[in-house]
C-alpha positions as CSV (number, residue, x, y, z in Angstrom):
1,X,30.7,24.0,20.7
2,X,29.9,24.2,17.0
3,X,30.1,20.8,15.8
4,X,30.3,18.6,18.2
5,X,28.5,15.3,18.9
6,X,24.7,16.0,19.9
7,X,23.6,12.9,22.2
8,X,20.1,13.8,22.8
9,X,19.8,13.9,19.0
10,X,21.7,11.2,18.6
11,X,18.8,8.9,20.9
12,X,16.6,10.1,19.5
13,X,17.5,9.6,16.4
14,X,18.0,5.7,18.0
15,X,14.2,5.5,19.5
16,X,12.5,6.6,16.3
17,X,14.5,4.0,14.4
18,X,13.8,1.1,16.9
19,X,10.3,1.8,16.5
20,X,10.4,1.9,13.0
21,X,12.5,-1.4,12.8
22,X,9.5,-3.2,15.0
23,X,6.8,-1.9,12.7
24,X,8.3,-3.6,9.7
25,X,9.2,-7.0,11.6
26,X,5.8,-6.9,13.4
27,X,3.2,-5.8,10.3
28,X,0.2,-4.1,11.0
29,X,1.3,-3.8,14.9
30,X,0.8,-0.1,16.3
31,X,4.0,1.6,18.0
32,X,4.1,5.1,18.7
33,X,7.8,6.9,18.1
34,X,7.7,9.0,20.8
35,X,7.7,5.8,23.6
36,X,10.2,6.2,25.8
37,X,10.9,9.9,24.7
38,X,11.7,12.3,27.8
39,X,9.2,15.6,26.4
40,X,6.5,13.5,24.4
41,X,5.8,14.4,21.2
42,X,7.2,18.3,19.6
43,X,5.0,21.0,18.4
44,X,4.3,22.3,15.3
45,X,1.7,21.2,12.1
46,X,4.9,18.5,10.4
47,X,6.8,18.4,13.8
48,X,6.3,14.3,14.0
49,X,7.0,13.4,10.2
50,X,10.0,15.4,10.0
51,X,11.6,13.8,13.3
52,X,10.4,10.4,11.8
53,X,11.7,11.7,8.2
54,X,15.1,12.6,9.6
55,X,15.7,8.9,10.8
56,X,15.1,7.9,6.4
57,X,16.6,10.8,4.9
58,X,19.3,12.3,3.6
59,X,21.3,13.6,0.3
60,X,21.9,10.4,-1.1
61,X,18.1,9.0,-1.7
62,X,15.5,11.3,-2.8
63,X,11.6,12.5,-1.9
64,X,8.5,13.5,-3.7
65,X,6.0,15.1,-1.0
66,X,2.4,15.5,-2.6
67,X,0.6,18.8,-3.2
68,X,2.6,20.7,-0.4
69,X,5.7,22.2,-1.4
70,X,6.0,23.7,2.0
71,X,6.3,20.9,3.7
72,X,8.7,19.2,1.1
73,X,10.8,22.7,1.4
74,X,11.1,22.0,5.1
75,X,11.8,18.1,4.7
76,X,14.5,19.2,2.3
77,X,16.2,21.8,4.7
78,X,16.3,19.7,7.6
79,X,17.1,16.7,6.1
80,X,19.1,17.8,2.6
81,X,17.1,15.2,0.5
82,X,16.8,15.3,-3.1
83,X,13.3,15.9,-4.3
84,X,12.2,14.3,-7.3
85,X,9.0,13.4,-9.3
86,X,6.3,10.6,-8.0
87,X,7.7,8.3,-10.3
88,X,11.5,8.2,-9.5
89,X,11.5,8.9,-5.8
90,X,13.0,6.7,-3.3
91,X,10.4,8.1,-0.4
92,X,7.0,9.3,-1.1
93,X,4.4,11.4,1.3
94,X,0.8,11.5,0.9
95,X,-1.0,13.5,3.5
96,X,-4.2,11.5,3.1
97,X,-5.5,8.8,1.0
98,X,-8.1,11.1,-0.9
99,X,-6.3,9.8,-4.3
100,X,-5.6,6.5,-4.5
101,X,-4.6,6.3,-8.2
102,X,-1.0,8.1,-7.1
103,X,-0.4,4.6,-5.9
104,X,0.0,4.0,-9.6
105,X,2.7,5.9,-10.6
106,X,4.9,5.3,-7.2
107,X,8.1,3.0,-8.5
108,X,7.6,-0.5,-6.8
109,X,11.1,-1.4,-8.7
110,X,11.7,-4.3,-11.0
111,X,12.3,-7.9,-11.1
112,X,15.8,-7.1,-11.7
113,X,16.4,-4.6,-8.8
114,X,13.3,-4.4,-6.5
115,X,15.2,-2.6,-4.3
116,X,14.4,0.5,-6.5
117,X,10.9,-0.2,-4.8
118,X,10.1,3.2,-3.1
119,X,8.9,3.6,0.7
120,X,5.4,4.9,1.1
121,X,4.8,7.5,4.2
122,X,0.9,8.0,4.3
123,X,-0.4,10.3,7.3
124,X,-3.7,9.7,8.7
125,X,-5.7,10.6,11.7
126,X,-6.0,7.3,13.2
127,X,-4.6,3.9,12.4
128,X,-7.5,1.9,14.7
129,X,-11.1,2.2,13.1
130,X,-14.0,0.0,12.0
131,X,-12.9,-1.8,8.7
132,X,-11.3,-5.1,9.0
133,X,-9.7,-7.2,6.5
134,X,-7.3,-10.3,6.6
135,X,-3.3,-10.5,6.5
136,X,-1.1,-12.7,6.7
137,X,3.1,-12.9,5.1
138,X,6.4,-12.7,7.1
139,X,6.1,-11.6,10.7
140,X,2.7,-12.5,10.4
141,X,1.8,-15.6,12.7
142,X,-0.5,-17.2,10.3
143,X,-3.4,-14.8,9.0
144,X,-4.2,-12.5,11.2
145,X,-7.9,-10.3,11.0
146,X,-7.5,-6.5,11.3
147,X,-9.5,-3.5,12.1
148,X,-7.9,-0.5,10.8
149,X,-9.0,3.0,9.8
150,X,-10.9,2.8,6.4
151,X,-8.3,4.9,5.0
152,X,-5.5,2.2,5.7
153,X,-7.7,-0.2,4.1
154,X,-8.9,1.4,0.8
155,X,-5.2,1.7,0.6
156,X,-4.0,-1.4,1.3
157,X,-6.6,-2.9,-1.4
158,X,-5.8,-0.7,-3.8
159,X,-2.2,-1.9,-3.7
160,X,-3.4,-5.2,-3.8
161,X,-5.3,-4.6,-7.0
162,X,-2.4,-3.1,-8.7
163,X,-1.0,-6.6,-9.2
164,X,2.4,-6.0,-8.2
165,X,4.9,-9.3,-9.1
166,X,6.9,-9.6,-5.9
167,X,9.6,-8.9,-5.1
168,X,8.8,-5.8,-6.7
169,X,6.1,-3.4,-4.4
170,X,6.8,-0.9,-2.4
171,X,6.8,-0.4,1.7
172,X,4.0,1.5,3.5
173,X,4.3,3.1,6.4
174,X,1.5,4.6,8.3
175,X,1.6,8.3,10.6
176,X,-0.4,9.6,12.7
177,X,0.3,13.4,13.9
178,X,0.8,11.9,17.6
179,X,3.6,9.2,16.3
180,X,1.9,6.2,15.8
181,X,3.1,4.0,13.2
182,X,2.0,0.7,11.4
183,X,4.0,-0.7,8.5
184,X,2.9,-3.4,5.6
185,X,6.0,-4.4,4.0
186,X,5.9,-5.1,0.2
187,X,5.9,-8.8,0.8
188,X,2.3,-8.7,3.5
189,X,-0.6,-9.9,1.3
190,X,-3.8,-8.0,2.2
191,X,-7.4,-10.2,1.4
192,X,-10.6,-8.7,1.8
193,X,-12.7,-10.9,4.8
194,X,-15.7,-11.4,3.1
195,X,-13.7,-13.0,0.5
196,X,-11.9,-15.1,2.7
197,X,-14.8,-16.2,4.4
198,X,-16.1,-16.7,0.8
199,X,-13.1,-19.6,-0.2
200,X,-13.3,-21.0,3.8
């Protein structure tokens, strides 16, 4: 019947948005969306961040998509978000992290209302790799040492080198195209190891 209450959307609308709740309160900790999903993960090239976009989005907030009007066309249709320039936009997507100076123009709020602070989706291959740096902030026990994917690092210091005055920032959350996730909320504090080790 036309209209009525869709349960299977409904949880999974309710997984994806459990998942995404534990990335934030556990930084840096890998979950994959699609845990404890009956069919796995859906087909098609955007099929995972436009399930994961459909838990953030809707007409009242508004999204810039980077260099792929395609995609932000379909984000739009499914999701009837406002799209708006880099600078105003309460979500932003990069598909890679091939330029980093974006980072610059992305709104990370004000003193006054940092909850104008946008929400950063990034999409990499891979959030495990080689590079390893220090974290430490809420939800953090301590400082913790991480080895990430090089592209979550150059990032994550390039954010750090912007010199944000908390509690302005932004939220990052990291995709991979089989549903893993990592978030580093605006208030994590990212410190190279070698430095670290440096002021030990």
């Amino acid at each position: 019947m036309e209209g009525a209450f869709d349960l299977d959307n409904a949880l999974t609308t309710q997984r994806i948005f459990r998942h995404i709740m534990y990335s934030f309160s556990y930084p840096l900790k890998v979950y994959n969306i699609f845990d404890g999903a009956d069919n796995g993960s859906p087909d098609g090239e955007n099929a995972t961040l436009v399930e994961l976009c459909g838990v953030f989005l809707d007409n009242t907030v508004s999204l810039y998509v980077h260099d792929d009007a395609r995609l932000a066309a379909e984000i739009r249709e499914t999701t009837y978000v406002r799209l708006a320039a880099i600078e105003d936009a309460d979500y932003v997507i990069l598909k890679d992290t091939h330029d980093l100076n974006l980072l610059e123009k992305v709104s990370a709020g004000s003193l006054i209302n940092p909850h104008k602070g946008a929400t950063l989706i990034i999409i990499i291959p891979r959030i495990e790799g080689t590079a390893r740096f220090i974290a430490e902030g809420p939800g953090i026990n301590g400082r913790i040492s991480v080895s990430a994917d090089p592209a979550i690092a150059d990032c994550l210091y390039k954010v750090a080198d912007l010199n944000i005055e908390y509690p302005q920032g932004f939220d990052i959350l990291f995709l991979t195209g089989y549903g893993d996730i990592c978030a580093v909320p605006r208030h994590i504090e990212i410190h190279r190891e070698e430095a670290v080790k440096w002021h030990m």
